[in-house]
Every structure is written in structure tokens, then in C-alpha cells.
N, C-alpha and C positions, 0 to 999 in steps of 0.2 A: 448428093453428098450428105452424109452422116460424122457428127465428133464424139469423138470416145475415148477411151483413156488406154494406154497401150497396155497389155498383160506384164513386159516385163520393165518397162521404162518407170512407168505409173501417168507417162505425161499424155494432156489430150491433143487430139489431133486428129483432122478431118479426111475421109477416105469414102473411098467407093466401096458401096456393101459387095457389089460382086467381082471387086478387084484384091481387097484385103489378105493379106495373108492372116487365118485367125488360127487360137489353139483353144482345144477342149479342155474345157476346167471345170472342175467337179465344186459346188459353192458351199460345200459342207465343208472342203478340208484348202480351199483354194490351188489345191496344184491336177495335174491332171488324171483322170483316173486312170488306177496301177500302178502310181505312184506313191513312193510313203515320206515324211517328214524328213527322212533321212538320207532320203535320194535314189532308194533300194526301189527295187520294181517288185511287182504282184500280181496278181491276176487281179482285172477289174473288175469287181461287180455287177450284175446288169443295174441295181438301184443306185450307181455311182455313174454310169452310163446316161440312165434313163434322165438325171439329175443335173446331169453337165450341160453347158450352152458352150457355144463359140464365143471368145472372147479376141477382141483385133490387135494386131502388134506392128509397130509404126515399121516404116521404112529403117529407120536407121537402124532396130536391134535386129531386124531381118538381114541387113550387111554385116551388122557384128558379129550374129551367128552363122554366115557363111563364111564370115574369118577364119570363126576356129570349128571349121567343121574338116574332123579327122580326114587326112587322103587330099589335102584343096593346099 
């Protein structure tokens, strides 16, 4: 078990590294690459790729986000 701090909550919280649901995030701009400050999409760079890590997201904003996922 590993704790860390959820990408969208901010809160930490202890998870299995091969069970997590994680997302890629770019540590230059913090959101993920191809993404712009505005929400707009882009094509991503490879040095914005190459740059990014996995970052973990707790259980609960993984159920909030299947809330309002379109078509559910």
C-alpha cells in the first residue's frame, strides 16, 4: 500500500499502486497533456508526453466522475 494525494480531490489517501485508477499529467502546466488552461484540447507534444507521470485519484472522485459521465 502506498499514500498519495488524489489528482482531483487534493486529499491523501492510501491505494494499491496496481489497483489505482491514475491520470497523466503534464508537471509543467499540471493538467494533462493536450490540454489547455482553458479546457480546449490540442495535440500533445511528445516533450509534454515524455514529461508526464501518473498521478492516483481516490475512489470517491472516480464515482463522481461516473456520475456525470455523458450516456450513464
Amino acid at each position: 500500500m502506498e499514500t498519495g494525494r488524489c489528482y482531483a480531490c487534493k486529499r491523501e489517501f492510501s491505494f494499491d499502486p496496481g489497483e489505482v485508477v491514475t491520470f497523466l499529467v503534464d508537471p509543467a502546466t499540471g493538467l494533462p497533456p493536450g490540454f489547455s488552461a482553458l479546457g480546449s484540447f490540442r495535440p500533445a507534444t511528445p516533450e509534454a508526453v515524455a514529461r508526464s507521470g501518473d498521478l492516483p485519484v481516490c475512489p470517491d472522485c472516480v464515482e463522481r466522475a461516473k456520475r456525470f459521465k455523458p450516456g450513464s
